[in-house]
N, C-alpha and C positions, 0 to 999 in steps of 0.2 A: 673591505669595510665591515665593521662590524656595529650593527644597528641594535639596539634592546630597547625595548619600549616598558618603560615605566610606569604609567599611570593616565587613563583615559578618563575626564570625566564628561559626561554628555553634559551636564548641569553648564558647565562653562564653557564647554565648546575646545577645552583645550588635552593636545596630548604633550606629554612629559618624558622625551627618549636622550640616550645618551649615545652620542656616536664615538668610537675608540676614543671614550675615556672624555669625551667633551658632551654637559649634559644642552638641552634645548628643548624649547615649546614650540609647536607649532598649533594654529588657530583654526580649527575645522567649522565651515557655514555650510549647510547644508546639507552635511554630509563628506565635502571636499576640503582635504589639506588646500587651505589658503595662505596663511603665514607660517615662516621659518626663520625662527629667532634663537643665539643658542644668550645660555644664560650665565651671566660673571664671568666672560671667555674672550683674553686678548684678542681670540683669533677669528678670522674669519671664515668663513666654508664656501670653498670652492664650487664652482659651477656645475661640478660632476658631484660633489658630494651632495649639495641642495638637491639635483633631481633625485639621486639615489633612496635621499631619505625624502621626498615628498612621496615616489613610488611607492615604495615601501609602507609608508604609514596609511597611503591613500587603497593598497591589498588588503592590508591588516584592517583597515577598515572597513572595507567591502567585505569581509568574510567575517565582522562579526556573527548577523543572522546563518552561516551553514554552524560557526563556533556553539551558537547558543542551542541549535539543532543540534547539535551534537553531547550537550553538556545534557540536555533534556533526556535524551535516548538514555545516557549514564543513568540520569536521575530515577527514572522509569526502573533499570534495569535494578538499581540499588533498593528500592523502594520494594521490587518484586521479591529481593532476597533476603532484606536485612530491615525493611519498613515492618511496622502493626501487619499482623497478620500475614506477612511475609514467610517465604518457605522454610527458614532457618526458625521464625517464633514457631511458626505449627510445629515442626517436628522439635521443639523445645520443651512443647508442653508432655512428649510420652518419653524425653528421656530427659531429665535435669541433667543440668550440667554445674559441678561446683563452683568451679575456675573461667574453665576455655570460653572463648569469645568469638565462633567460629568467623571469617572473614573473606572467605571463599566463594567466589562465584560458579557454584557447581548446586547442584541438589542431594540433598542428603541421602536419596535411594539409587544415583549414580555412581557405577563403578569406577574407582580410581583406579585401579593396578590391575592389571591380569594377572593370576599367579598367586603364587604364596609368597609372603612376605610377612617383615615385620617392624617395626616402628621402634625408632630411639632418640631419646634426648641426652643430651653429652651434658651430666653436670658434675661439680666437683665434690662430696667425695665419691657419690655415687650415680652413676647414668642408670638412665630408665630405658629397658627393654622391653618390649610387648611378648605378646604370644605369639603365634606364628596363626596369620590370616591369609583364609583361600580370597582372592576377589574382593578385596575390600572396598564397601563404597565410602564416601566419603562422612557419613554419620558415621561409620565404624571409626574413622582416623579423626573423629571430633571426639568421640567417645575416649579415644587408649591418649590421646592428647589431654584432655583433662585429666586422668592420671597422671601423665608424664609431668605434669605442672604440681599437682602435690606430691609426688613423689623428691623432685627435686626440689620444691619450696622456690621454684623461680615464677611467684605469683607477679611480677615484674611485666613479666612476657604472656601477655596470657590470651594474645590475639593468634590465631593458625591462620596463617598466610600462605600455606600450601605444604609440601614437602618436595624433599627430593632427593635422589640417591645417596648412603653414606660412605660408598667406597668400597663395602663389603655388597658381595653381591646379593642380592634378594632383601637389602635393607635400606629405610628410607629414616631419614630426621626431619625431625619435625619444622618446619621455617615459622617462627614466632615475632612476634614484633611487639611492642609497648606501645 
């Protein structure tokens, strides 16, 4: 059986899931799947399928509070890297950047790669190759990344999501996103 839950709201007490393909409400009081209703639906649900999705909704529910724990932790964690005063604005302020958008969960005085290496972005008519860097941490590869994006003009992409090998050995591309 295949459960996806669609829409919770506390306000009404009610949750909105759809079982293989057949949608339904069920009525939460107190915190517990009470009602199991499906909606515009000849059919009816089976014995084993009502418990499956009361169980189901009634975990999903019970684990909101570790969920919101957890979304918190992200938020904390995003806020340390990418909030006001965050590690990516401080070191923003001693190197501008034209373009890039760095999006990394790393700090900018941590080493990415051990080794020499070099950074490239694949565009048409011409790819951008860096130099050859000993240890790069990763403000270096936020740095030869903003190159790479006016060099090829793909101001499009202008978020670095990381990198990772291009096939050629000792050479990484760039992972960019919109």
């Amino acid at each position: 059986m295949n459960l996806d839950i669609m829409e919770y709201s506390e306000q009404t007490g009610e949750v909105y899931w759809r079982l293989n393909g057949q949608d339904g409400v069920c009525e939460v009081v107190d915190g517990k799947v009470d009602s199991v209703y499906l909606c515009d639906g000849p059919f009816d649900l089976l014995p084993d399928a009502i418990r499956y999705v009361v169980d189901s909704l009634q975990q999903w529910l019970d684990d909101i509070p570790k969920r919101e724990a957890e979304n918190k932790e992200w938020e904390d964690e995003y806020v340390n890297y990418f909030g006001d005063n965050g590690v990516w604005q401080e070191w923003e302020k001693t190197n501008k950047l034209r373009c890039a958008i760095p999006s990394i969960y790393h700090e900018p005085s941590e080493i990415a790669i051990v080794g020499e290496v070099r950074f490239v972005m694949f565009s048409y008519p011409s790819p951008y190759r860096s130099l050859l860097y000993n240890n790069p941490t990763w403000g270096d590869i936020v740095l030869e990344f903003d190159k790479a994006i006016e060099h090829c003009k793909d101001f499009d992409h202008c978020y670095l999501e990381g990198i990772e090998p291009s096939g050629i050995p000792g050479e990484f591309e760039f992972l960019a996103g919109s």
